[in-house]
mmCIF file of the N, C-alpha and C atoms, coordinates in Angstrom:
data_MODEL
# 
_entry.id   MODEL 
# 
loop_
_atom_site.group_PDB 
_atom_site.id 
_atom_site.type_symbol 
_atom_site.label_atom_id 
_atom_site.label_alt_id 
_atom_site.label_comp_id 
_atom_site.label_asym_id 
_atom_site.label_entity_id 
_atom_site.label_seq_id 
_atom_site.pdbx_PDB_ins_code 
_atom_site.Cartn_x 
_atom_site.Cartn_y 
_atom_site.Cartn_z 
_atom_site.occupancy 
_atom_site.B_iso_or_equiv 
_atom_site.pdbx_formal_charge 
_atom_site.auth_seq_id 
_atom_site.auth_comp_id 
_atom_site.auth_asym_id 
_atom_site.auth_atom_id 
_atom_site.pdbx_PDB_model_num 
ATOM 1   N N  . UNK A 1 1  ? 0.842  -1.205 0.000   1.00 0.00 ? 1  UNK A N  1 
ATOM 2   C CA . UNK A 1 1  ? 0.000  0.000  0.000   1.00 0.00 ? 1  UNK A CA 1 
ATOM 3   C C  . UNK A 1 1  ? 0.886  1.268  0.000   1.00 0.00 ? 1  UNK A C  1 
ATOM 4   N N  . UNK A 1 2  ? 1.526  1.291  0.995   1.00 0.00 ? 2  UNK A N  1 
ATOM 5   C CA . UNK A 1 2  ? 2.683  2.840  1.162   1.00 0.00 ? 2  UNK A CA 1 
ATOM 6   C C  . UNK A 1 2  ? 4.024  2.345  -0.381  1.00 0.00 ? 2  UNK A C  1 
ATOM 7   N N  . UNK A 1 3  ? 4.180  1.862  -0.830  1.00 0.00 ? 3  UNK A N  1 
ATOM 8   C CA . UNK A 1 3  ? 4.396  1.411  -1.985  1.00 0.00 ? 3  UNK A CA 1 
ATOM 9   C C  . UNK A 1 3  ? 4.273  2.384  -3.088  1.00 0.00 ? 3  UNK A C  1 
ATOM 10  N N  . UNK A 1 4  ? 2.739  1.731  -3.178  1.00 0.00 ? 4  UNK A N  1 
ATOM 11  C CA . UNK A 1 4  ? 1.933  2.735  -4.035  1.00 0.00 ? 4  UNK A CA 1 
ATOM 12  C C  . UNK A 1 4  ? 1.949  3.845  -3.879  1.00 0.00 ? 4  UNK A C  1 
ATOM 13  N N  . UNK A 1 5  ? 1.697  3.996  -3.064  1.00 0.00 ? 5  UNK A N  1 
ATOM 14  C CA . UNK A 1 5  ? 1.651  5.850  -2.769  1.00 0.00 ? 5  UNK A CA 1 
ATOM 15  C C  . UNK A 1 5  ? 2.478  6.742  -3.283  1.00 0.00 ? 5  UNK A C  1 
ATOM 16  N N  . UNK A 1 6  ? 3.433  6.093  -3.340  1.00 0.00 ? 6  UNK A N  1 
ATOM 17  C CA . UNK A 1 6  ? 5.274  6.528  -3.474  1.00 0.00 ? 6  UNK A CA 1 
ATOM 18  C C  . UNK A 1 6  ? 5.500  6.443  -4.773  1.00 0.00 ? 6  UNK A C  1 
ATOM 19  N N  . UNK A 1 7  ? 4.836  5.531  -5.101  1.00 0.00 ? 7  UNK A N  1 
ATOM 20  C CA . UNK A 1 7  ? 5.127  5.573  -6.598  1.00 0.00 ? 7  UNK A CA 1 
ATOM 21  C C  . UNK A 1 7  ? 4.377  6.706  -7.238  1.00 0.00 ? 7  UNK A C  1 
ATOM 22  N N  . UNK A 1 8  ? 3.037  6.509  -6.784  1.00 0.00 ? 8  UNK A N  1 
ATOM 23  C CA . UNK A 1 8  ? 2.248  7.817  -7.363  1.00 0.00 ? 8  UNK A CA 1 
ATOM 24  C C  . UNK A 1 8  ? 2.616  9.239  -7.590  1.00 0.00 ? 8  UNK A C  1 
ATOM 25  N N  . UNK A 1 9  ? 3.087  9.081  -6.190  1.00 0.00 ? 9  UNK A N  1 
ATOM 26  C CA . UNK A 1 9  ? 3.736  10.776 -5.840  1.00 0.00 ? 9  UNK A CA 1 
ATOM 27  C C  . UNK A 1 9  ? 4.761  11.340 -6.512  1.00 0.00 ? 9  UNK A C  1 
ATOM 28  N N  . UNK A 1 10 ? 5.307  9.877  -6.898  1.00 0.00 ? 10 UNK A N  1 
ATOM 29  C CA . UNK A 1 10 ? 6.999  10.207 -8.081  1.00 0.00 ? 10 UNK A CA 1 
ATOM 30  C C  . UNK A 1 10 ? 6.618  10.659 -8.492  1.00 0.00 ? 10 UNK A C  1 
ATOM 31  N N  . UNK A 1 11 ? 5.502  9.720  -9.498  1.00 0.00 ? 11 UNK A N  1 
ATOM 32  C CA . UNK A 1 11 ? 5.056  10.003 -10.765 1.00 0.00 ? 11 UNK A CA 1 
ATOM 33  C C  . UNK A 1 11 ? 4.576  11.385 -11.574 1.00 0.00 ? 11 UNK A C  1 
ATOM 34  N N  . UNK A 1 12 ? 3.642  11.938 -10.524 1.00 0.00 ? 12 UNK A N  1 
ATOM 35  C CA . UNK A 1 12 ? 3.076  13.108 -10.487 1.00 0.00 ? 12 UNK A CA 1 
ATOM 36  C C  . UNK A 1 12 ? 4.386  14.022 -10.292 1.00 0.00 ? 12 UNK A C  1 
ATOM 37  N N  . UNK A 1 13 ? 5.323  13.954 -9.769  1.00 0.00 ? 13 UNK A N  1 
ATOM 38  C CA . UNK A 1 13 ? 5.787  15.224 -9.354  1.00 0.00 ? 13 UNK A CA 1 
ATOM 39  C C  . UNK A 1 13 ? 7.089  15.043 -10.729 1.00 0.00 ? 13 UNK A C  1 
ATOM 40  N N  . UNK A 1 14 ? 7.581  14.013 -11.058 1.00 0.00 ? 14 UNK A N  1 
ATOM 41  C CA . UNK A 1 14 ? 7.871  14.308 -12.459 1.00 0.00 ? 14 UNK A CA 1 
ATOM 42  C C  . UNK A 1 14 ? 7.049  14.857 -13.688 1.00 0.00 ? 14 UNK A C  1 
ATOM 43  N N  . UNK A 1 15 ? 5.981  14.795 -13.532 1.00 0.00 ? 15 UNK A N  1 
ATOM 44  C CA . UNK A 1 15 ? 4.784  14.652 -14.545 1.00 0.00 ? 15 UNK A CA 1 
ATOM 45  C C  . UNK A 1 15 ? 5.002  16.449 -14.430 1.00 0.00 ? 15 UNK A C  1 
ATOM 46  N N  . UNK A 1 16 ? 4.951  16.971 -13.340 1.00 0.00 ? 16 UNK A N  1 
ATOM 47  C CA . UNK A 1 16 ? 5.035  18.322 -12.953 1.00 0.00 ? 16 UNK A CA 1 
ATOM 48  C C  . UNK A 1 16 ? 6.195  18.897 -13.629 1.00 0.00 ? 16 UNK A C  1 
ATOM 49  N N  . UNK A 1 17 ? 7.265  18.511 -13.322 1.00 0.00 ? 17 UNK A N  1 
ATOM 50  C CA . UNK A 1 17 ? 8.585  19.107 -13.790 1.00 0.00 ? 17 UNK A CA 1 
ATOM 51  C C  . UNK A 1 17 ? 8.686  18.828 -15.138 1.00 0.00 ? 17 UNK A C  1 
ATOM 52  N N  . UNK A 1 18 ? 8.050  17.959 -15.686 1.00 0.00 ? 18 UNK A N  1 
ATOM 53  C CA . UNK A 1 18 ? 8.740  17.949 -17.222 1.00 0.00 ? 18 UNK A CA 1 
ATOM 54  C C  . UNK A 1 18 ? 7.453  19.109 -17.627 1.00 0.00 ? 18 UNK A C  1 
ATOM 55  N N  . UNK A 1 19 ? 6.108  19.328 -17.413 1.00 0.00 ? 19 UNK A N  1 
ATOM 56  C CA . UNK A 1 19 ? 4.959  20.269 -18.041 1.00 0.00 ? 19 UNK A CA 1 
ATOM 57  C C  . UNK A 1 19 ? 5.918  21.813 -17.548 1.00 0.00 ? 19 UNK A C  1 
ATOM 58  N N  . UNK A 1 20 ? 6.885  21.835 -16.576 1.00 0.00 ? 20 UNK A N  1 
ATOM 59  C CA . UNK A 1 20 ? 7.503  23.104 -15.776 1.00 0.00 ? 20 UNK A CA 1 
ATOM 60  C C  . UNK A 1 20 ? 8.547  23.229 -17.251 1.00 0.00 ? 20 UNK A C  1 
ATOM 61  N N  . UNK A 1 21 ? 9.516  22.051 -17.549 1.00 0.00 ? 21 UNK A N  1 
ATOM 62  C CA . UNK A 1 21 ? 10.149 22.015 -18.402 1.00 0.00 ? 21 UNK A CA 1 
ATOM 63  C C  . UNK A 1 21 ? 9.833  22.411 -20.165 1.00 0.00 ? 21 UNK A C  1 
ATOM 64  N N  . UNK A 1 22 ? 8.808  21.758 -20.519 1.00 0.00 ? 22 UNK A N  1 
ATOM 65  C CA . UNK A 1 22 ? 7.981  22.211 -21.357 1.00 0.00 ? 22 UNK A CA 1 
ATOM 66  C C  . UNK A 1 22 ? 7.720  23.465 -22.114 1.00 0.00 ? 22 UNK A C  1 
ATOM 67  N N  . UNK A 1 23 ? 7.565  23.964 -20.471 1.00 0.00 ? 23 UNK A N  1 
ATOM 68  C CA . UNK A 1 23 ? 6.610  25.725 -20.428 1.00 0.00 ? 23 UNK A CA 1 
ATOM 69  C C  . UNK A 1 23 ? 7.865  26.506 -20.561 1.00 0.00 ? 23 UNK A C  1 
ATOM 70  N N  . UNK A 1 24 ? 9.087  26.082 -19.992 1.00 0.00 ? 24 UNK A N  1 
ATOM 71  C CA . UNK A 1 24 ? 10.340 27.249 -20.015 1.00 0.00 ? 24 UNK A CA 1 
ATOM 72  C C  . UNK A 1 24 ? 10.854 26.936 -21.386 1.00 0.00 ? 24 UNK A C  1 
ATOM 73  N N  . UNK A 1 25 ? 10.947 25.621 -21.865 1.00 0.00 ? 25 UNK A N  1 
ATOM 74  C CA . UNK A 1 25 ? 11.823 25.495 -23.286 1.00 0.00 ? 25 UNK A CA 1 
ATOM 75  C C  . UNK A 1 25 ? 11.075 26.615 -24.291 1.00 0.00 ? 25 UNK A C  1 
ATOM 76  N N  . UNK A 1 26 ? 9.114  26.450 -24.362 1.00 0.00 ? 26 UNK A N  1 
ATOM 77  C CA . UNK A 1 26 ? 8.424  27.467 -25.269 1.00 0.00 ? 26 UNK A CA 1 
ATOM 78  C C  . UNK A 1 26 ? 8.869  28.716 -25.227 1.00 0.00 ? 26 UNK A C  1 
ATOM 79  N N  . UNK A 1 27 ? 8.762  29.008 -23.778 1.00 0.00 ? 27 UNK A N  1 
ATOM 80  C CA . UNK A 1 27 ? 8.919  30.589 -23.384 1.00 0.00 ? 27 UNK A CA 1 
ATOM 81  C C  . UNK A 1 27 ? 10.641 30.902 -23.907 1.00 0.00 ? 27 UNK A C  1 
ATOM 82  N N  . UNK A 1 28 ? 11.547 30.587 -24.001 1.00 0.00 ? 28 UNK A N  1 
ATOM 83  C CA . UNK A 1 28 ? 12.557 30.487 -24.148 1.00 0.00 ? 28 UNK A CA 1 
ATOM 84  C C  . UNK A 1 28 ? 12.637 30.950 -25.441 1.00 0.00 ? 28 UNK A C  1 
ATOM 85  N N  . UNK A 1 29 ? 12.222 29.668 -26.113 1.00 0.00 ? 29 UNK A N  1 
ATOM 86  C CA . UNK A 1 29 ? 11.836 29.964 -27.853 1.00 0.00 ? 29 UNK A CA 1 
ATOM 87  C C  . UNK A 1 29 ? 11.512 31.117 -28.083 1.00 0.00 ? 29 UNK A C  1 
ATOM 88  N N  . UNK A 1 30 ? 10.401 31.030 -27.740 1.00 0.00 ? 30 UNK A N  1 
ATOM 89  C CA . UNK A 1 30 ? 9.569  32.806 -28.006 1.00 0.00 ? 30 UNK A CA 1 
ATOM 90  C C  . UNK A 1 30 ? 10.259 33.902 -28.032 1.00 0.00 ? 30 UNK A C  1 
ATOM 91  N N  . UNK A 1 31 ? 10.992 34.076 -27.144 1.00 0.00 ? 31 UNK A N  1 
ATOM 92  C CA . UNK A 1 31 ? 12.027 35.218 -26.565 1.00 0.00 ? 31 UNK A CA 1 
ATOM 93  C C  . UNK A 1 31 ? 13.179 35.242 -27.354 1.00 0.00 ? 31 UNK A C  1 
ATOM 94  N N  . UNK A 1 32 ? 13.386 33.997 -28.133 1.00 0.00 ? 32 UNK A N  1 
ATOM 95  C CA . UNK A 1 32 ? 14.686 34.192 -28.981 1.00 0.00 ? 32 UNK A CA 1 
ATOM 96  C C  . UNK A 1 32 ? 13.754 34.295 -30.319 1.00 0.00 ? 32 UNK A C  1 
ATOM 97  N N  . UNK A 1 33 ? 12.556 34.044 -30.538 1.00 0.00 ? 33 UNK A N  1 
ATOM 98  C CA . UNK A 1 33 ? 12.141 34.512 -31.829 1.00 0.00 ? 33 UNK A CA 1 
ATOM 99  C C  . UNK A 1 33 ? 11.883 35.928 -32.081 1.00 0.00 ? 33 UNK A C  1 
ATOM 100 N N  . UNK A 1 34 ? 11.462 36.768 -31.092 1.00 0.00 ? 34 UNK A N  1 
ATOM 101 C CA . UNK A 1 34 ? 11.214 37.850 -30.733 1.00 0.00 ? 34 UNK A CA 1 
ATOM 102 C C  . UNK A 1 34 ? 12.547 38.612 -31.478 1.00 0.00 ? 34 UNK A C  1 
ATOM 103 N N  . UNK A 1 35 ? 13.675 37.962 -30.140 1.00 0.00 ? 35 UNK A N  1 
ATOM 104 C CA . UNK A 1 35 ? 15.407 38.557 -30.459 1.00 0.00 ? 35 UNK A CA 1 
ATOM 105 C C  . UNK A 1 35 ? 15.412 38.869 -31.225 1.00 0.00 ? 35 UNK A C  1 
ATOM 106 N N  . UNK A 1 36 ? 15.635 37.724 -31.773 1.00 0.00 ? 36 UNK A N  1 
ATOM 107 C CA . UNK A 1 36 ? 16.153 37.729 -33.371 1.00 0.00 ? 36 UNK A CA 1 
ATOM 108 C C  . UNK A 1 36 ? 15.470 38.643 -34.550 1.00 0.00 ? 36 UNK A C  1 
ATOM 109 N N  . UNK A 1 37 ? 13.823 38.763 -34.408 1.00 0.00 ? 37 UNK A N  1 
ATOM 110 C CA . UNK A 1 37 ? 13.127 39.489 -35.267 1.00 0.00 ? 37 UNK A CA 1 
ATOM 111 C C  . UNK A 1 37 ? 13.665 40.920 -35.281 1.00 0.00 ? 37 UNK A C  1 
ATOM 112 N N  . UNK A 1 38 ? 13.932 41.432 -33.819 1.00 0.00 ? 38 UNK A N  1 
ATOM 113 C CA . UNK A 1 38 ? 14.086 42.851 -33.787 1.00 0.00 ? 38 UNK A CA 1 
ATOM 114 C C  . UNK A 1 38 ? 15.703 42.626 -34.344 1.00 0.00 ? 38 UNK A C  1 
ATOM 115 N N  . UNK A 1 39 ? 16.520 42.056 -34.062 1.00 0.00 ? 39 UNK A N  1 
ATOM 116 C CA . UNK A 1 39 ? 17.833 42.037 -34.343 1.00 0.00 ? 39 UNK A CA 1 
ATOM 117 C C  . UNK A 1 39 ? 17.847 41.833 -35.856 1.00 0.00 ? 39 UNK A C  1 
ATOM 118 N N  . UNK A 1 40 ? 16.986 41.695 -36.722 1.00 0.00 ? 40 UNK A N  1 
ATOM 119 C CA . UNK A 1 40 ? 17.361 41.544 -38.189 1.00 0.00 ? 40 UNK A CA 1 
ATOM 120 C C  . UNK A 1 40 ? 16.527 42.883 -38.681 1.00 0.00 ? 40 UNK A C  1 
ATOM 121 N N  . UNK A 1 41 ? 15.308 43.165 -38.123 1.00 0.00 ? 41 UNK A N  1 
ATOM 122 C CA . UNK A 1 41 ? 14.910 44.620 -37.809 1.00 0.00 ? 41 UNK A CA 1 
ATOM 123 C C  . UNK A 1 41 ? 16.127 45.782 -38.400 1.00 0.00 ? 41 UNK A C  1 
ATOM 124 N N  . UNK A 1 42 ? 16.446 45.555 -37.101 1.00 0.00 ? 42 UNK A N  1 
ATOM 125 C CA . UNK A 1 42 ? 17.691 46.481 -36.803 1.00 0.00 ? 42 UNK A CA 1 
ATOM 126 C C  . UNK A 1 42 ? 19.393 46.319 -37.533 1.00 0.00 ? 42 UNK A C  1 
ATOM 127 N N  . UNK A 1 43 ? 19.138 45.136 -37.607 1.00 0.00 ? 43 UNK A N  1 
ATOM 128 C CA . UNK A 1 43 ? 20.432 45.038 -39.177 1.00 0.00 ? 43 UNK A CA 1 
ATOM 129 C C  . UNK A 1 43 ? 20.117 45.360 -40.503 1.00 0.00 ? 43 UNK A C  1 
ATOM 130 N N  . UNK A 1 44 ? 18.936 45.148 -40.864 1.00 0.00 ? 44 UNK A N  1 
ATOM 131 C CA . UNK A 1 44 ? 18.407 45.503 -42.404 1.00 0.00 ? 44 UNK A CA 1 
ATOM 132 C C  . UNK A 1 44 ? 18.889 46.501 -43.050 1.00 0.00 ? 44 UNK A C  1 
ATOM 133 N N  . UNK A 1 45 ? 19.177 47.607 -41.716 1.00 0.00 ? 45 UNK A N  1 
ATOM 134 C CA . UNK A 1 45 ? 19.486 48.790 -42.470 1.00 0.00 ? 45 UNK A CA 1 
ATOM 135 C C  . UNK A 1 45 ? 21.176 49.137 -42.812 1.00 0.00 ? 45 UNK A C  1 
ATOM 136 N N  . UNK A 1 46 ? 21.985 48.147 -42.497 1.00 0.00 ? 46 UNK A N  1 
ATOM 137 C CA . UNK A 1 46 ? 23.243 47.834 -42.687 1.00 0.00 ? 46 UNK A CA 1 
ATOM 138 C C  . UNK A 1 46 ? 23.409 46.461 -42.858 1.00 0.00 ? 46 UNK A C  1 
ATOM 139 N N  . UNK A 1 47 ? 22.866 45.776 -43.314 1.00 0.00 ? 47 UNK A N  1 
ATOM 140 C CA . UNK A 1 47 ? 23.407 44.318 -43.761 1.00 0.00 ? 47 UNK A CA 1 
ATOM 141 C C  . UNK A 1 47 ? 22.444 44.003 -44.749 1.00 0.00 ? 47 UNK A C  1 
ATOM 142 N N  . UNK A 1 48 ? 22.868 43.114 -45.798 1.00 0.00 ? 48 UNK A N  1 
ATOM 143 C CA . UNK A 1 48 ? 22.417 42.475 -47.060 1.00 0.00 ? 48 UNK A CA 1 
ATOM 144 C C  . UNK A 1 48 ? 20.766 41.874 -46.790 1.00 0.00 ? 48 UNK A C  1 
ATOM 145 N N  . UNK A 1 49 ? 19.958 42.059 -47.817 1.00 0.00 ? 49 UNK A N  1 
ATOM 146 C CA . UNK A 1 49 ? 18.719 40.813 -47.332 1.00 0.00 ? 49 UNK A CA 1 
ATOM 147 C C  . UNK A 1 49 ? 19.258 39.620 -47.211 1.00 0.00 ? 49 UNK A C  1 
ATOM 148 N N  . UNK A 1 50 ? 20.231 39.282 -47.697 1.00 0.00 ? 50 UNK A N  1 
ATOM 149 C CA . UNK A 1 50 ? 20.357 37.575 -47.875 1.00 0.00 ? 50 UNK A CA 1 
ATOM 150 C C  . UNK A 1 50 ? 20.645 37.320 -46.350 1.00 0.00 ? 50 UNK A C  1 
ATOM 151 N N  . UNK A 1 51 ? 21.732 38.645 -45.698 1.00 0.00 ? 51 UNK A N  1 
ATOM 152 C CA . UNK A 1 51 ? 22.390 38.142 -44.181 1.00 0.00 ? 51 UNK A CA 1 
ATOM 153 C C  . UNK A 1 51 ? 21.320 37.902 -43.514 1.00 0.00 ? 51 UNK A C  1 
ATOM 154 N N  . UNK A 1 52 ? 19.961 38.934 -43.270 1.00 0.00 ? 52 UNK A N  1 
ATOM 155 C CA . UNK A 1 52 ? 18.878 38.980 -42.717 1.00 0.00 ? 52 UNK A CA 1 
ATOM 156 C C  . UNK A 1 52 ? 18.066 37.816 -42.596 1.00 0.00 ? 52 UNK A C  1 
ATOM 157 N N  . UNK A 1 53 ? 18.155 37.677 -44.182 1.00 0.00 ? 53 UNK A N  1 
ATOM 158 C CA . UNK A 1 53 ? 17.790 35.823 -44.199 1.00 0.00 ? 53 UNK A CA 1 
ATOM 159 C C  . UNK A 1 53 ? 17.911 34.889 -43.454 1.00 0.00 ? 53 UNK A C  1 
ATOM 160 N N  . UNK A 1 54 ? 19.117 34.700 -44.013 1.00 0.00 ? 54 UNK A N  1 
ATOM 161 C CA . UNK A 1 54 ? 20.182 33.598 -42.968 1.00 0.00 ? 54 UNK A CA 1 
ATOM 162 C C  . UNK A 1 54 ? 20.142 33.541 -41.716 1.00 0.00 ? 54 UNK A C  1 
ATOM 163 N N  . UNK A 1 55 ? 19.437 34.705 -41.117 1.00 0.00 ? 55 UNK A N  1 
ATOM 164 C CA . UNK A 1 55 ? 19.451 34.997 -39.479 1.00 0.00 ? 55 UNK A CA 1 
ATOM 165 C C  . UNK A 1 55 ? 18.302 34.914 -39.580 1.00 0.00 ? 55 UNK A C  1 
ATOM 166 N N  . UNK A 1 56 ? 17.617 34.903 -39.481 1.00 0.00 ? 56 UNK A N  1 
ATOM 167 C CA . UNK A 1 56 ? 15.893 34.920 -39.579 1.00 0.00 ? 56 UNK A CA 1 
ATOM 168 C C  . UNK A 1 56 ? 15.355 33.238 -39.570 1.00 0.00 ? 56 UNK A C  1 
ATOM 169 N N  . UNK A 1 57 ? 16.138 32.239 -40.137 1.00 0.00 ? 57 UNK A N  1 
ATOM 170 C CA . UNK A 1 57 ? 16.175 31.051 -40.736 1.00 0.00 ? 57 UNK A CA 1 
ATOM 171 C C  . UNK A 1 57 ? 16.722 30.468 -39.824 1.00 0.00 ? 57 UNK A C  1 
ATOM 172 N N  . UNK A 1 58 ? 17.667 30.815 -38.889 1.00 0.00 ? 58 UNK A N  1 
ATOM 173 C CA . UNK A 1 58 ? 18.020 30.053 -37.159 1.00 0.00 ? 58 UNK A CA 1 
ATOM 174 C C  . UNK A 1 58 ? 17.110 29.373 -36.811 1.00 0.00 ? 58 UNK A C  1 
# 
C-alpha cells in the first residue's frame, strides 16, 4: 500500500517538472524569436537581405 503511494507521488511530481520544463523550453523559444526578429529589424538597415535571411532562418 505505502508502496503505491510513493510511486504515485513520483510520478506526479515528475509529470510536474517535465509540463515546468515544457513551459520554459516554449517561453525560451519565443524570446529568442522575438530577439532575433528585432535584431534583423535592426540590421536591415546595414546588412544584405540575404544576411537577414540567414538569421531569420536560425
Amino acid at each position: 500500500m505505502a508502496k503505491n503511494s510513493s510511486v504515485s507521488t513520483r510520478r506526479g511530481r515528475s509529470s510536474t517538472l517535465r509540463r515546468r520544463n515544457t513551459r520554459l523550453q516554449s517561453s525560451e523559444r519565443l524570446i529568442r524569436k522575438l530577439w532575433i526578429r528585432r535584431f534583423c529589424q535592426r540590421s536591415k538597415l546595414f546588412l544584405s537581405s540575404r544576411a537577414t535571411c540567414d538569421l531569420s532562418s536560425l
